[in-house]
Structures are given as C-alpha cells and as structure tokens.
C-alpha positions in Angstrom: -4.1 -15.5 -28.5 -0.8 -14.2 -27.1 -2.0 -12.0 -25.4 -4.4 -14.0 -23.3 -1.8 -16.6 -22.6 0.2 -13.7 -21.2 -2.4 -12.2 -19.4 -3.5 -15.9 -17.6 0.2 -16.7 -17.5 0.8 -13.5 -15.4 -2.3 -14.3 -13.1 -0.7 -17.8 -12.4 1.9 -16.1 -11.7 1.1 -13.9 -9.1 -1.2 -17.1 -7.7 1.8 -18.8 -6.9 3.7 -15.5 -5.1 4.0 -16.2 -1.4 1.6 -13.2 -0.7 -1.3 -14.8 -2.6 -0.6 -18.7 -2.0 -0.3 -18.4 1.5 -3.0 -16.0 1.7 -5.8 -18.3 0.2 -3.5 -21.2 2.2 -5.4 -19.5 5.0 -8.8 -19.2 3.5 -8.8 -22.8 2.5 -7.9 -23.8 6.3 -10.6 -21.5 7.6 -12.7 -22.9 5.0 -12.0 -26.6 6.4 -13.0 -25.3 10.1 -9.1 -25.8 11.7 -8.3 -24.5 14.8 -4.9 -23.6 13.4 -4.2 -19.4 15.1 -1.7 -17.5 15.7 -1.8 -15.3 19.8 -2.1 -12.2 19.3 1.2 -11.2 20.8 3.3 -13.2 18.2 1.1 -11.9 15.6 1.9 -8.5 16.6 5.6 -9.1 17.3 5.6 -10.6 13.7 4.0 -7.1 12.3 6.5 -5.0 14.2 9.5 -7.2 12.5 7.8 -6.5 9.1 7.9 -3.2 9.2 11.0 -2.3 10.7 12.3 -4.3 7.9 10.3 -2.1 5.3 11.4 1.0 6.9 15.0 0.3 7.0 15.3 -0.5 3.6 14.0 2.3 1.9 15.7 4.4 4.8 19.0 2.9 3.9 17.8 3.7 -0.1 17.2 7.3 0.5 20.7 7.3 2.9 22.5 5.9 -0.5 20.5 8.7 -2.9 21.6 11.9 -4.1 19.2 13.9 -2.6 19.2 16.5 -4.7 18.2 14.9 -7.7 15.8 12.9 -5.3 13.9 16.0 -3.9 11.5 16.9 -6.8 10.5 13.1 -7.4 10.0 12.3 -4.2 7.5 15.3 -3.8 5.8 14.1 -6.7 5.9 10.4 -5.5 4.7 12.3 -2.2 1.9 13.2 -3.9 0.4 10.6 -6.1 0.1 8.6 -3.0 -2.5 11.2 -1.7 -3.8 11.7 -4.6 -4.7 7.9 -5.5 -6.3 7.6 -1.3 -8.4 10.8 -2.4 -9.5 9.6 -5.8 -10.5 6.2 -4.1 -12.3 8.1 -1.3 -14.9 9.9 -3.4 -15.4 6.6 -5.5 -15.2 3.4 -4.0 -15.5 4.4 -0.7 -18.6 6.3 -1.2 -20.2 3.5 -3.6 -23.8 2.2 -2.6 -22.9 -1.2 0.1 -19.3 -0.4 0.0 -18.3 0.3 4.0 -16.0 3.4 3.7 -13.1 2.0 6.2 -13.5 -1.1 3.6 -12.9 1.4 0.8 -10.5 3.5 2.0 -8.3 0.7 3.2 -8.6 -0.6 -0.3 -7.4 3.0 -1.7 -4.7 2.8 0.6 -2.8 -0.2 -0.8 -3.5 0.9 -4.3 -1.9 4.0 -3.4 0.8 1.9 -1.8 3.7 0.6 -3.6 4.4 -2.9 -4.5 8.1 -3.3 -4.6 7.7 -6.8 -6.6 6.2 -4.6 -9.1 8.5 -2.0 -9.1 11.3 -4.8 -9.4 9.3 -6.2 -12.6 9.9 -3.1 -14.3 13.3 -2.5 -13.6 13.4 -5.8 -15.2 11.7 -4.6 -18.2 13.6 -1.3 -18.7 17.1 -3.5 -18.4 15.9 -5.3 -21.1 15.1 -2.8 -23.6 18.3 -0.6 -22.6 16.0 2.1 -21.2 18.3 4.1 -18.6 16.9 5.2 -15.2 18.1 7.2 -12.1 19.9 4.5 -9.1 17.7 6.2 -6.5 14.6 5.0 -7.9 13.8 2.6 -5.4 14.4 5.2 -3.3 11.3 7.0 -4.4 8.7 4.1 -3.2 8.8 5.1 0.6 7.5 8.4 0.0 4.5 7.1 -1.9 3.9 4.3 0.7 3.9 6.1 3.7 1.7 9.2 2.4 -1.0 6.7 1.3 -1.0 4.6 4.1 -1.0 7.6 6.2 -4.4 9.4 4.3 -5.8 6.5 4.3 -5.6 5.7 8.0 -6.5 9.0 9.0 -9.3 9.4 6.5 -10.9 6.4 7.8 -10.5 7.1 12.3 -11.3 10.3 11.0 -14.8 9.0 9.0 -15.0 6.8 12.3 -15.1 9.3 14.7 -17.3 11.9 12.6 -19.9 8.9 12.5 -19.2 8.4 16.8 -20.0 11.9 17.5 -23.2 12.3 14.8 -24.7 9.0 16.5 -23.9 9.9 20.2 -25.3 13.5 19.8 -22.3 15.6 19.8 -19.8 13.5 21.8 -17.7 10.1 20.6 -15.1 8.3 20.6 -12.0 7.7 18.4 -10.6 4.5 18.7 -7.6 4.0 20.2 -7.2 7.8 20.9 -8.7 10.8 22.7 -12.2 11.4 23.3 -13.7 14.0 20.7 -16.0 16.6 22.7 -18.2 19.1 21.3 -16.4 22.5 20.6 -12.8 21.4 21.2 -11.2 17.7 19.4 -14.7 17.0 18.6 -14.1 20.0 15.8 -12.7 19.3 12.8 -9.2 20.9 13.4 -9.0 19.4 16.4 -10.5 16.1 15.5 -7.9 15.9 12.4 -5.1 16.5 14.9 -6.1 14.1 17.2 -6.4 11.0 14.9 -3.1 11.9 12.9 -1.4 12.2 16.5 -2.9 8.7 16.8 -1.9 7.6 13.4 1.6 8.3 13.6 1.7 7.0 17.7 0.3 3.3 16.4 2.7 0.8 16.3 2.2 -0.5 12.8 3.0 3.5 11.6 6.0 4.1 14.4 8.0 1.2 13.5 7.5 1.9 9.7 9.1 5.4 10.6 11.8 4.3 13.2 13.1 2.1 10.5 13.1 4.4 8.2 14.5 6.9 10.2 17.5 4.2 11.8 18.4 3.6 7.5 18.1 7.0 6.7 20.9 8.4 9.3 22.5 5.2 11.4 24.4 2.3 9.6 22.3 -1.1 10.4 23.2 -2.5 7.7 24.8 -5.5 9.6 21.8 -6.4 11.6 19.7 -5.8 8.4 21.3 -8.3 6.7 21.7 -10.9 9.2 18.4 -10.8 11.2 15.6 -8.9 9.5 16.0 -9.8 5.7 16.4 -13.6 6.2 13.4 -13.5 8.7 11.3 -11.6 6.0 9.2 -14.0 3.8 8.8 -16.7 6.7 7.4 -14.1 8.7 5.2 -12.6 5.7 4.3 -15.6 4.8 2.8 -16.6 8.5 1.2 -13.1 8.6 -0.6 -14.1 5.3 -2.0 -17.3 6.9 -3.6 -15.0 9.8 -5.4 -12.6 7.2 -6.2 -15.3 4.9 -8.5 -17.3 7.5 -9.6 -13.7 8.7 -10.7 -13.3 5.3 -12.3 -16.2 4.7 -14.3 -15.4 8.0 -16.2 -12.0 5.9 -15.7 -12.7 2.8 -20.0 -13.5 2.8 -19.8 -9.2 3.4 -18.3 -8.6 -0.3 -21.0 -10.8 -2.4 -23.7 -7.6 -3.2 -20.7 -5.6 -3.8 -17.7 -7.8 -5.4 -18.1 -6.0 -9.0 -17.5 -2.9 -7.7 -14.2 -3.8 -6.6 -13.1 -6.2 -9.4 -14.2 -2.6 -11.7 -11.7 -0.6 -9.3 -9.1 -3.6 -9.6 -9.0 -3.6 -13.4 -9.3 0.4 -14.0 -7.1 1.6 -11.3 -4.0 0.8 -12.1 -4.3 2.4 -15.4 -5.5 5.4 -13.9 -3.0 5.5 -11.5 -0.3 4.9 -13.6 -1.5 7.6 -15.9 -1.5 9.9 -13.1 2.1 8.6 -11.9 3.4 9.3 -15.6 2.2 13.1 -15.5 4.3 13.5 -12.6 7.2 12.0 -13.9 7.0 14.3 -16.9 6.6 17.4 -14.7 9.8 16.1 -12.7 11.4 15.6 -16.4 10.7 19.3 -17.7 11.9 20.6 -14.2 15.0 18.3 -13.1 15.4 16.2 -16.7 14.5 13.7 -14.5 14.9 10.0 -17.0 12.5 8.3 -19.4 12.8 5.5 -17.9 12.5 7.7 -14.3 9.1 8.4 -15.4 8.0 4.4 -16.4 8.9 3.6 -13.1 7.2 6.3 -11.4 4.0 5.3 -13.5 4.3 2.0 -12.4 4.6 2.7 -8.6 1.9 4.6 -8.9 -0.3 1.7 -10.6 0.8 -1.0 -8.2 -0.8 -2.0 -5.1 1.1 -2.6 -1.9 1.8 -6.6 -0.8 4.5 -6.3 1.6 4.3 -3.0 4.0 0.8 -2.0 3.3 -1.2 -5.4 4.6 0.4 -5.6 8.1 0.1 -1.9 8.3 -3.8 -1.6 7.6 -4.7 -5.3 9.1 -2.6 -3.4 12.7 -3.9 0.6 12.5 -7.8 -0.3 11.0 -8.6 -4.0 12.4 -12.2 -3.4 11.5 -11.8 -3.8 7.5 -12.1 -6.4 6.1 -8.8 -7.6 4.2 -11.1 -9.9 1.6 -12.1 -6.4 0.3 -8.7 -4.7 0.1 -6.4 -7.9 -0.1 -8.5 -9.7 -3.0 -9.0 -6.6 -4.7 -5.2 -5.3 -4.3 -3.2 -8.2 -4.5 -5.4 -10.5 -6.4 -6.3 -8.0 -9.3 -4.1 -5.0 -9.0 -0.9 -6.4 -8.9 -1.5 -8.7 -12.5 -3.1 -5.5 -13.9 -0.5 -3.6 -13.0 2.4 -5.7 -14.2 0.3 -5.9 -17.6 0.3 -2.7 -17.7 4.1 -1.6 -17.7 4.5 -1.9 -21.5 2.3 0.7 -22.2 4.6 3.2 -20.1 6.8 2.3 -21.5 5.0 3.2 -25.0 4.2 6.1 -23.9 7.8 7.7 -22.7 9.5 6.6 -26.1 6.4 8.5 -27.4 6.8 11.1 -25.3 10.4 12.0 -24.2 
C-alpha cells in the first residue's frame, strides 16, 4: 500500500511541475477552441533564450570541473546518449503505426537529461550520506547534446532517404542542401549534409554558443541577472504553445498509445541499467564514486523537460510532441524518479 501511495504521490507530483501543468494548460485551451497563440517570432525568440540559458549553465559547470577526473565520465555520459537514440531507433521507431521522426524524437528526450531528475537524486544520495564527485552536473551536457544531436540527424536523415526513394533518385532535405544522385544524395554525403544542417539550426547553435560562452568567457553576471530569472516564465509560455499543438494530433497516437506507455514504463530501467555499467567501467578505470555511478544511472534513465522540448519542437517541427512529450515527460520522468532507489541498491551492492 506504500508503495502505491508513493508511486501516485510522485505522479501528482510531476502533474503539478510547471512542464506538465502548463503543458496540458495548453491542451485544455486548445481543447475549448481559444484563439489564444503565440507569433512565431516571439515563439522563436523565446526558444533561442531557452537554450542559451541551458548551454551556459552546463558550460559554466564544465568551466568549474576538474577536467581530468571529468574526461572518462563524460565520454561515457557521451555515449549512453547515443546509445539510448540507437536502442530507441530499432524499437519504437520501427514499430508497426509508429511514424519514425515520431519515434526518434521520442528516443531523443529519453536519451536527454532531465536536470529536475538529476536534482532528485542528489537529494536522495545527501540523505543517505552517499558521497559523489562536485562535477557531476557537469556530466548532463554531454549526454544531452549527443542524444539530441543523433536523434535529429537520424530523423532529416530517415527524411531525406524517404525524399530521394519517392522522387526517383533525387530529394530534398529540409532546411538544407539538395541530395542528388551520386554526390550528397550518397550516404556519406547525405550524413554530412544533414549534420552540417543540424549543428547550423538555431535551436542546436544557441545550445552550443552557450555552452561554449560558459565553458571559456565569464557570463556569469548576465546569467544571473537576465537569463535565469527569465527561465520558467519563458518555459512555461513555451509549454502552452506545444500543449495546444499537441492537443491538435493527439487523434494520431490512439492505434499506437500502448506502445509508447510500454517504452515510457521500461525505458528508464533500461536506461539506467545501461547508465550504471558505465559508471562502473568509469569506477574500475578513474575510481570514479558510488554515488558517481547512481547519478550517472539516473541521467541515463531520465527524459529531458527543459533543453530537449524546444530543441526537437525547433530542429523537427513535423513530430508530434503528444508522442514524445506525453510519453517523456508524462511517464518517464515519474518512472524514472521511482526508479533511483534501486541504484542506489545496486552500488551499495556493488561497489
């Protein structure tokens, strides 16, 4: 009985989180037929805000790290970010009425880091006096931007493969150079192509630029002042947008909605377990912490709410964020918060 009124307590829980709330906020005004929108350009102003914020946080994370205790970690957090976008690309992308940019956008966010998540077990570990490195939080960049990265590419790149087969030869990639037959239009040159695009979109370049201005400048100041008090208004407006878009195709998801509340339940698990592997790997080769290793497991089992929505709702427009928003944020995120005891099991066990 506990453990159902923890497991519904947590689900409340993460219904009343600003991501959710305002999220189905916006479904239930789409539902009602208002005329409430945002214009485009504030939307995408409001995206680019975002993500510079993201970006300079972890960049002023990894600035703060020790970099050479940071290395192996982050390679491994590196990764399990591609890792979780692959997994999710041969199964729920490739399931019977599931669209693949659908899926892959879906992968994406699980691969993608939750930081509220990653804050929850931080919590945990403090409370059962389980020590852990300071550049941690560090580490969650890595894994972000590798499985937004795949998973944007993977799907222009699925997206231009299905341009070429259905034009005879010659397509299309959105938003980037025409693939012709014998030079982009091959697979080394199509690959190049769409990650040239990838890392030229807006969503991806401000990610980086902030990453890149915490990493080696000192905006600390205007961090502080402008960007972090601007930062849940703004994410909460941004849900809104997606919620009423979502409410708009969430008719798409009825054949198929049990395949993603089975990838919602088991991923995180799966995840985590693979998350954990590499935190014991980083542990035989750097002695890299118990409690290191718990919150590289649960990174790897949480789903990205904050820096992975605007970032796949701005480079894939075309999925459809009741798939990968319901399924991330609505399932993973509970699962994955439920989940953190038994990593932590499992390194006391273990190391």
């Amino acid at each position: 009985m506990d453990t159902i009124i923890m497991i519904g307590t947590t689900i409340l829980d993460q219904f009343q989180q600003p991501t959710l709330s305002f999220l189905i906020a916006g479904m239930m005004l789409a539902a009602l037929g208002s005329r409430f929108e945002i214009p485009e350009p504030v939307y995408k102003f409001i995206v680019i805000l975002l993500l510079l914020k993201v970006g300079m946080g972890a960049g002023i994370s990894v600035r703060s790290a020790n970099l050479i205790d940071l290395i192996v970690p982050a390679l491994g957090a590196t990764a399990v970010g591609i890792v979780i976008v692959l997994i999710g690309s041969v199964t729920l992308a490739r399931h019977r009425g599931v669209s693949q940019v659908d899926g892959l956008a879906t992968a994406g966010l699980f691969g993608a880091v939750s930081a509220s998540t990653l804050a929850a077990g931080m919590a945990i570990l403090d409370d059962n006096g389980m020590a852990y490195e300071g550049f941690i939080g560090a580490l969650y960049p890595f894994m972000d931007i590798a499985a937004l990265v795949t998973a944007i590419t993977m799907a222009k790149l699925a997206a231009a493969r299905r341009a070429v087969t259905v034009s005879g030869g010659a397509g299309v990639i959105a938003g980037g150079p025409t693939a012709k037959p014998g030079n982009a239009g091959t697979n080394g040159g199509m690959v190049r192509d769409i990650l040239v695009d990838t890392f030229q979109s807006p969503a991806i370049s401000a990610l980086i630029a902030g990453l890149v201005l915490g990493a080696f400048a000192q905006p600390e100041t205007v961090y502080h002042s402008f960007y972090e008090p601007l930062f849940k208004g703004l994410l909460s407006i941004l849900m809104l947008i997606m919620g009423m878009e979502a409410w708009s195709r969430l008719s798409e998801l009825r054949k198929v909605a049990h395949t993603y509340i089975l990838y919602g339940v088991t991923a995180p698990f799966i995840h985590g377990l693979i998350g954990f592997g590499v935190g014991l790997i980083a542990h035989e080769l750097t002695g890299f912490s118990g409690g290191g290793v718990v919150l590289l497991s649960v990174m790897a089992a949480s789903s990205s709410d904050i820096s992975g929505p605007p970032t796949i709702r701005a480079a894939l427009p075309e999925a459809n964020a009741s798939a990968y928003l319901g399924t991330s944020t609505g399932l993973g995120t509970p699962v994955a918060i439920l989940s953190i005891p038994l990593f932590v099991a499992l390194a006391e066990a273990l190391i």
